[in-house]
DOFI-924355 format. One line per 3 residues: number of its first residue (from 1); their letters; for each residue x, y negated, z of N, C-alpha, C, CB. Coordinates in steps of 0.001 Angstrom, whole numbers. Each point is the difference from the previous one (the first is absolute). Glycine has a CB too. Example, Ala and Ser with C-alpha at 12.3 -4.5 7.8 and 13.67 -1.06 7.14 Angstrom:
! DOFI-924355
1) as) 13190 5690 7800 -890 -1190 0 900 -1200 0 -1892 1173 1246 ~ 1542 -2223 -1966 820 -1190 60 -770 -1090 730 1184 628 -2145
//
This chain:
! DOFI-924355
1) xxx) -47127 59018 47321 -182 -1411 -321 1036 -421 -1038 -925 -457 2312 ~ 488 -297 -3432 1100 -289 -879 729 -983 280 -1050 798 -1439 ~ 2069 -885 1164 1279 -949 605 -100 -1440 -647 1746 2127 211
4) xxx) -1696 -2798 -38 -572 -1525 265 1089 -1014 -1591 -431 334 3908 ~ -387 -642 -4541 406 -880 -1008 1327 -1081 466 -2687 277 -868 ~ 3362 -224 -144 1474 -1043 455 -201 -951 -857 1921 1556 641
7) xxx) -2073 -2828 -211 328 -1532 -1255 1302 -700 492 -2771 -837 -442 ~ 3488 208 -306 745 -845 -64 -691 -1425 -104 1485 1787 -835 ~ -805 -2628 1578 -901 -1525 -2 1368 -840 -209 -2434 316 1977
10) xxx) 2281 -1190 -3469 800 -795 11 -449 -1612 182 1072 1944 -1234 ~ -468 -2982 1571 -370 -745 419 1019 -1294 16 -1473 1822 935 ~ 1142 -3029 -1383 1038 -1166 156 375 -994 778 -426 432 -1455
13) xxx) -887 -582 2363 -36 -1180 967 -554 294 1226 -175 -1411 -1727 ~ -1069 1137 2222 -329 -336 1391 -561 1510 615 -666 -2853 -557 ~ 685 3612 -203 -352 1341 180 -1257 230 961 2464 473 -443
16) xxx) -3584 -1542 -275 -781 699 862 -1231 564 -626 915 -1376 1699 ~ -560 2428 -2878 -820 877 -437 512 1061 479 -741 -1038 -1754 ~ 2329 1115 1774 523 1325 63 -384 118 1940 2382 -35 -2620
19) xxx) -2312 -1148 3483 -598 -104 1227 -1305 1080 204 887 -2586 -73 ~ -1676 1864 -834 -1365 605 227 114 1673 -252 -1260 -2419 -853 ~ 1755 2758 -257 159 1376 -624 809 902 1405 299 -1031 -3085
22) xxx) 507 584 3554 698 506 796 -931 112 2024 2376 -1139 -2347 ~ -3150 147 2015 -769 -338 1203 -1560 1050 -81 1247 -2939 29 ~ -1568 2969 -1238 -1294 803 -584 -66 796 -359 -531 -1019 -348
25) xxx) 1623 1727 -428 324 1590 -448 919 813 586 -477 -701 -1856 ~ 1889 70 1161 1239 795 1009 -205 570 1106 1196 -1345 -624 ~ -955 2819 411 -184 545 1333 -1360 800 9 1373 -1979 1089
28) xxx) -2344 1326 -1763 -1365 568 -102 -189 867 -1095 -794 -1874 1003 ~ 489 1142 -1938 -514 409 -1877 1006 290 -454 -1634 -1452 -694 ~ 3068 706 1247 892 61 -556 1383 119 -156 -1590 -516 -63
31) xxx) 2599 423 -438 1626 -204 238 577 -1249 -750 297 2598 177 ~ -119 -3644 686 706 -234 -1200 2020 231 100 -2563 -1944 -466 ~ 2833 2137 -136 1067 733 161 1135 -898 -534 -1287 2238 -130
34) xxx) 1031 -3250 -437 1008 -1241 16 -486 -1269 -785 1901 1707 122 ~ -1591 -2751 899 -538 -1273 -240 1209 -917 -889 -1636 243 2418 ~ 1606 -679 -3394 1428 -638 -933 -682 -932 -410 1508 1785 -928
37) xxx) -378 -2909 1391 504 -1382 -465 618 -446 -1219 195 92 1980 ~ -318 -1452 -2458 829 -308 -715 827 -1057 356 -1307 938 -1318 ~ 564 -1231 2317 412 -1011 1076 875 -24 1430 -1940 -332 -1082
40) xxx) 3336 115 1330 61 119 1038 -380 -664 1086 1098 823 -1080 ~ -2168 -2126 1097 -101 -544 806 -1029 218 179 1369 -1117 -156 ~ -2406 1870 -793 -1352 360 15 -995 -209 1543 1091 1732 -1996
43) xxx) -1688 -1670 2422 -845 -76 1526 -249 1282 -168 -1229 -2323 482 ~ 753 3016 -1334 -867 1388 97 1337 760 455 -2228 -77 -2111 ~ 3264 166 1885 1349 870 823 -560 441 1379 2117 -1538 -1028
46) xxx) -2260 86 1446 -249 342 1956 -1314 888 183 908 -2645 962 ~ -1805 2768 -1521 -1171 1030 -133 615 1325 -330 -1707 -1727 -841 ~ 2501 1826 219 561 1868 -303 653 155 643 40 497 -1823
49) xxx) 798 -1444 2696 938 506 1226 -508 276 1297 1501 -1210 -1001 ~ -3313 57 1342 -208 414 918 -673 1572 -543 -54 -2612 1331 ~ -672 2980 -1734 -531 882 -531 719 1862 -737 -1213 -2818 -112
52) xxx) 3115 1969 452 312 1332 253 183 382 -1430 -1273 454 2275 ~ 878 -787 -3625 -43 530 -1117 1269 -691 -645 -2629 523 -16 ~ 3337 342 -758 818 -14 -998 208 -1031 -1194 -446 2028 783
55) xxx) 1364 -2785 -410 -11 -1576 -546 1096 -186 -969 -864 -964 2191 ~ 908 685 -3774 807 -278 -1189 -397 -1251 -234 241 2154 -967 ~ 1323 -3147 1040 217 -1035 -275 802 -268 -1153 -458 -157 2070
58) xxx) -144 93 -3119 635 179 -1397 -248 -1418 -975 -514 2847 210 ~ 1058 -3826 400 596 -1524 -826 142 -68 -1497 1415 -309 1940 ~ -3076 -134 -2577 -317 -372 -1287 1346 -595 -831 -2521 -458 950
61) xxx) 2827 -576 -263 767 -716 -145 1687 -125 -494 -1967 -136 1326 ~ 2415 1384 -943 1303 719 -187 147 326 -856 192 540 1398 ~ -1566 169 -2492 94 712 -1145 -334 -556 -1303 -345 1555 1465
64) xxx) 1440 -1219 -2360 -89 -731 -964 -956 -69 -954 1791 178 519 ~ -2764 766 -631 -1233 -40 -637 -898 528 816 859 83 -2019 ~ -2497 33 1839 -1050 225 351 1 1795 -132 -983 -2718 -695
67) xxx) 1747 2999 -458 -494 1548 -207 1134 262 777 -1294 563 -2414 ~ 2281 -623 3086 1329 124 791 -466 112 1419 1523 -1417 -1618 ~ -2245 463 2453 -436 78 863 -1691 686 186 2021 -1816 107
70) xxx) -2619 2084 -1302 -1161 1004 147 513 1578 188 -1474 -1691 -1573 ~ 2452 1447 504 652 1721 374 742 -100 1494 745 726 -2872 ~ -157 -1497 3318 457 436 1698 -1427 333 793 2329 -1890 194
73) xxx) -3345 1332 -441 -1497 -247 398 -70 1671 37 -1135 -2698 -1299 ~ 895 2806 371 -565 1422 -731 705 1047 754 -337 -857 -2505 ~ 2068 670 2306 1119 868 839 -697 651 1330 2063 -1717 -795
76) xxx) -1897 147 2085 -662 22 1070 -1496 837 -131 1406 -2260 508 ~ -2485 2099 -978 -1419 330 349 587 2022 -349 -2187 -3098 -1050 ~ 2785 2801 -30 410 2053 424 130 514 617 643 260 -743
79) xxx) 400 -474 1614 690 277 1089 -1284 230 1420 2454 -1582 -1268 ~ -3650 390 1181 -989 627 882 -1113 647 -746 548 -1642 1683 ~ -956 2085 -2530 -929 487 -796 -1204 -383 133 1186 1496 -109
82) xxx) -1299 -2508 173 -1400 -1064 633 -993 1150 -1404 1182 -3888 970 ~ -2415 3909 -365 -1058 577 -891 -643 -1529 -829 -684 2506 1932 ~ 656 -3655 -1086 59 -1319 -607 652 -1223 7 -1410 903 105
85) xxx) 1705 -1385 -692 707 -1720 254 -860 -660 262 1563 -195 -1392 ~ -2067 -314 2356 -721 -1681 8 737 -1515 323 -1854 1517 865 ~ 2068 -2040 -2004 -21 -1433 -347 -737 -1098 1073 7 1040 -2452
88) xxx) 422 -1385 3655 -538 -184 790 335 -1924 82 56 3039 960 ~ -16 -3578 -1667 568 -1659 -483 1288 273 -110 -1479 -1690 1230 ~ 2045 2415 -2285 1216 623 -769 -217 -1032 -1100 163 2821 605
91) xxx) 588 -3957 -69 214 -788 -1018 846 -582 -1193 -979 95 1575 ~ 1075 1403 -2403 947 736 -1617 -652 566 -743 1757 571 819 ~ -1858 -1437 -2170 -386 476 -1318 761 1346 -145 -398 -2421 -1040
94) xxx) -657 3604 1333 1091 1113 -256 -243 353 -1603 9 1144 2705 ~ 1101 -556 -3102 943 497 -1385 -776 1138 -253 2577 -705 453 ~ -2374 1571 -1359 -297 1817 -379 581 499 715 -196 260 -2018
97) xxx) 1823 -1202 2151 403 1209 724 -441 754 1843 1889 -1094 -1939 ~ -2933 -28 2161 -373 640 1451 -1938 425 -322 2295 -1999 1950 ~ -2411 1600 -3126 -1493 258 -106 -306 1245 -358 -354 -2063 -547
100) xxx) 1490 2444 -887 -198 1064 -43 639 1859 890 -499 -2173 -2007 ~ 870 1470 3020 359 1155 742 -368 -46 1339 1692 287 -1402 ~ -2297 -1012 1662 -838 -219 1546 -1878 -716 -99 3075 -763 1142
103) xxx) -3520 1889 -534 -1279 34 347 -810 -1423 749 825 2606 120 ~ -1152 -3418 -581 176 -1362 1007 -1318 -633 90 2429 -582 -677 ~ -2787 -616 1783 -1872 -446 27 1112 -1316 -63 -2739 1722 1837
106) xxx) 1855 -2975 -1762 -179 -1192 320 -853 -1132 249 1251 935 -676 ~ -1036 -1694 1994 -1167 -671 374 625 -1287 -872 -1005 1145 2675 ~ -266 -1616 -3077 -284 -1343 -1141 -1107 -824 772 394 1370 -2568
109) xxx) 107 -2548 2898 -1162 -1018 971 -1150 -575 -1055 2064 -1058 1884 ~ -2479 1920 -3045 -988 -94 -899 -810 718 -748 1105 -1167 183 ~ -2139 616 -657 -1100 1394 -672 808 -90 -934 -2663 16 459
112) xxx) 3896 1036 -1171 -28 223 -569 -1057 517 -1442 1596 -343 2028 ~ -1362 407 -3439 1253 -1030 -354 313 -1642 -86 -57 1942 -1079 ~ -691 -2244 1766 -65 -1362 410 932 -577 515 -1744 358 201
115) xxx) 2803 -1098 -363 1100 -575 621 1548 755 314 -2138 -1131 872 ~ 2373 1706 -1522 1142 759 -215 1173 -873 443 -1072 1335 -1904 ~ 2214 -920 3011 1012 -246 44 -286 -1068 1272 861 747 -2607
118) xxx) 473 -1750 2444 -298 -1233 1131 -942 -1073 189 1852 365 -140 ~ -1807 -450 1144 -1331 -1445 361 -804 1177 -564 709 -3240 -517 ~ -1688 4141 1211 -1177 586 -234 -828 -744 1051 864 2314 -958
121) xxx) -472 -2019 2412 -1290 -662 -86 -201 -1097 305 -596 1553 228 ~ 1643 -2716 -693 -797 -1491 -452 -553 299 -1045 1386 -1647 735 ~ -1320 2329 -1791 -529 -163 -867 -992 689 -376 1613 -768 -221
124) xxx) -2094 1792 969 -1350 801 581 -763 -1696 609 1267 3289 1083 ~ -654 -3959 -346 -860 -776 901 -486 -787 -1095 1169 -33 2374 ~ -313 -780 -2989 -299 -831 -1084 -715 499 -1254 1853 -1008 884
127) xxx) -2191 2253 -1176 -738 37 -1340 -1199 20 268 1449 1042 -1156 ~ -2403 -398 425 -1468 -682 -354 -1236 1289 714 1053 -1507 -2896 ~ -77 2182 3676 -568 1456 1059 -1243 -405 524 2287 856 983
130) xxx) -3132 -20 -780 -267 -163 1708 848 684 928 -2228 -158 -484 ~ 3130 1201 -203 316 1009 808 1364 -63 6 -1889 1313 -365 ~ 2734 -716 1402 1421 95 -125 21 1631 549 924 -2915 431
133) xxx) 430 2914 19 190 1342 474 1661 563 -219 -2778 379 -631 ~ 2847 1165 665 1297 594 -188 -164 1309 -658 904 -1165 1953 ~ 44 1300 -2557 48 1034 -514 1063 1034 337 -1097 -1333 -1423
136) xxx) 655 2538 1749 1738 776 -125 -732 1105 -1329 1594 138 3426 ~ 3 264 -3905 170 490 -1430 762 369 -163 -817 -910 -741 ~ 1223 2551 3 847 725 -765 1420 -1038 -339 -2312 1547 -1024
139) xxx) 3258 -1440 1192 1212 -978 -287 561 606 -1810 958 -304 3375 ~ -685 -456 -4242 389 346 -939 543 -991 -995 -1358 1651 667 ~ 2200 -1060 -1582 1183 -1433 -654 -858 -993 -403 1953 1321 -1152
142) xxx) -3536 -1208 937 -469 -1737 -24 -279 -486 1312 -1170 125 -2182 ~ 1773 -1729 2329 -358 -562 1432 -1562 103 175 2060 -1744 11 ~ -2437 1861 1465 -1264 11 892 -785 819 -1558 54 -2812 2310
145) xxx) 14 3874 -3023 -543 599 -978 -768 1639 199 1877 -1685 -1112 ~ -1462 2327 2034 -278 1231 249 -1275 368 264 1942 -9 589 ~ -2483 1239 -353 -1658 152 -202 13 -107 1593 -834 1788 -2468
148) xxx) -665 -2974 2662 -612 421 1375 90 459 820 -654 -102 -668 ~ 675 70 1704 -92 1280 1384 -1599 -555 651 3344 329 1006 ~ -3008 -1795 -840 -1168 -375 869 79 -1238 135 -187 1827 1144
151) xxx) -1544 -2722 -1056 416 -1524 -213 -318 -654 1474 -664 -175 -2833 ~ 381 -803 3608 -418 -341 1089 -364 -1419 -20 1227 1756 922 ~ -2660 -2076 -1130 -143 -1284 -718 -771 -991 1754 -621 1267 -3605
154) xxx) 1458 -2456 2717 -1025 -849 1422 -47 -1119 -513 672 897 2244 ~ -1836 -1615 -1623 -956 -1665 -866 851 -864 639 -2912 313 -170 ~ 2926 -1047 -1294 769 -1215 502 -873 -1109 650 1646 471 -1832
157) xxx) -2859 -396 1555 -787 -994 1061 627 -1492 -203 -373 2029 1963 ~ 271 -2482 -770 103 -1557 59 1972 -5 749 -3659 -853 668 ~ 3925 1929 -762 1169 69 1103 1553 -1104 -741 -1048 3244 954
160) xxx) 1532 -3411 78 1718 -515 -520 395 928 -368 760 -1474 1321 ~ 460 985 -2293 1471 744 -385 142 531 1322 1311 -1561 -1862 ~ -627 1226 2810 189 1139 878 -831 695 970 1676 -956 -369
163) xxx) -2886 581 565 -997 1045 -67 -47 1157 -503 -756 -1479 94 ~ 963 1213 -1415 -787 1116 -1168 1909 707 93 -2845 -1712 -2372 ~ 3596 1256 2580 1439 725 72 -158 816 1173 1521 -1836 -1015
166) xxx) -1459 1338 1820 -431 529 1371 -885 1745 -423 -407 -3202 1266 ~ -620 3210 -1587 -912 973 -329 891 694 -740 -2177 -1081 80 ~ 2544 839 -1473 690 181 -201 1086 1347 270 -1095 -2209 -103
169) xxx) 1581 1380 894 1382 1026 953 -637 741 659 1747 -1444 504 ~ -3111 1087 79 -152 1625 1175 -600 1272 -890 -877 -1526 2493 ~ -1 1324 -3745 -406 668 -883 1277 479 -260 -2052 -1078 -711
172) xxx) 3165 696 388 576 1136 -1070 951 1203 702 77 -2036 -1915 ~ -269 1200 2945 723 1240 1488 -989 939 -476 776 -1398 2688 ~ -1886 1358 -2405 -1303 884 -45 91 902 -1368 -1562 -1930 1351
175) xxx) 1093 1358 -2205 642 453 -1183 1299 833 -109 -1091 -1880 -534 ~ 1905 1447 836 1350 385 -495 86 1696 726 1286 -2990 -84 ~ -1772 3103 1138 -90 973 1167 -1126 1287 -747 385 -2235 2384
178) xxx) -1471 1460 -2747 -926 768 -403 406 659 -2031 -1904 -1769 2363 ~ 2591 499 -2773 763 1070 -1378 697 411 394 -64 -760 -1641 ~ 963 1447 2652 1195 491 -71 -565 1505 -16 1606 -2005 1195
181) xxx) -3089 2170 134 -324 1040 -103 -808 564 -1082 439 -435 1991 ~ -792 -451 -3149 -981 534 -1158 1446 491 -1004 -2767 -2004 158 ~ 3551 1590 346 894 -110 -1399 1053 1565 56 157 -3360 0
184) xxx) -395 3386 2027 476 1454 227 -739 964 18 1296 -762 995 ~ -2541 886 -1130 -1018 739 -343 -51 307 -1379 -1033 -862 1769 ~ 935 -201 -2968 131 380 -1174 1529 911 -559 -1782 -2192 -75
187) xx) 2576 2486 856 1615 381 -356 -393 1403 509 1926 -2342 420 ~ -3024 3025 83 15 1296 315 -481 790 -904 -79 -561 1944
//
């Protein structure tokens, strides 16, 4: 049996993609072999501690530039040899210096290239769609720019802003779970 794919899941806030990933794969499909912050107060922390996995708390904030703290980024993900990075609401414009030396996906709360960057999806809700959705995608030095993995579209119908947010969020769990494994399939 071949020995089981390793990702790294980085993550900034409420951690509950890296939740799901860790609740739906880890252990199964997968390894993930260390979950990193930029945040120390992050929520997603308490998910890698219950879960036993290997936790880097590495403070955006300390470093005096972006390419300064992508290379500590970069440092750390060596050290576990993740086969992937997933960008799991890793919320940092990353530099070259972590694009071009780490293998990476990212979930985008939009059909890409449609709405790039912040406020996606108010602004998925608000344009002239029928459709909204998420995207995860190849990570690379242009923001939300990388090729496809997979889209996950849903009607906006008659629904509210937080309705259609709502949907939203449970899709890209779904998503995010289901590129991680297309994206480790294509790396063989």
């Amino acid at each position: 049996m071949p020995s089981r794919k390793k990702i790294a899941v980085l993550f900034s806030g409420a951690g509950s993609n890296l939740q799901y990933i860790l609740e739906n794969l880890h252990d199964k499909e997968l390894e993930v072999v260390v979950a990193l912050t930029n945040k120390a107060d992050a929520g997603g922390i308490a998910f890698a501690k219950k879960h036993n996995v290997p936790l880097e708390i590495i403070e955006s904030s300390v470093f005096e530039s972006r390419e300064a703290f992508d290379a500590e980024i970069v440092h750390a993900l060596h050290y576990y040899k993740p086969d992937l990075t997933v960008l799991a609401g890793f919320m940092r414009i990353l530099t070259p210096t972590f694009t071009n030396a780490v293998k990476a996906i990212n979930l985008h709360p939009s059909l890409l290239p449609l709405h790039k960057g912040l406020m996606a999806i108010e602004r998925s809700y608000d344009d002239e769609n029928e459709t909204g959705g998420v995207t995860v995608h190849w990570v690379t030095s242009e923001l939300d720019g990388g090729g496809v993995i997979l889209q996950k579209e849903i009607q906006k119908g008659n629904k509210s802003f937080s309705e259609y947010e709502a949907e939203v969020k449970v899709i890209e769990k779904v998503a995010l779970a289901e590129g991680v494994m297309v994206a480790l399939d294509s790396l063989n």
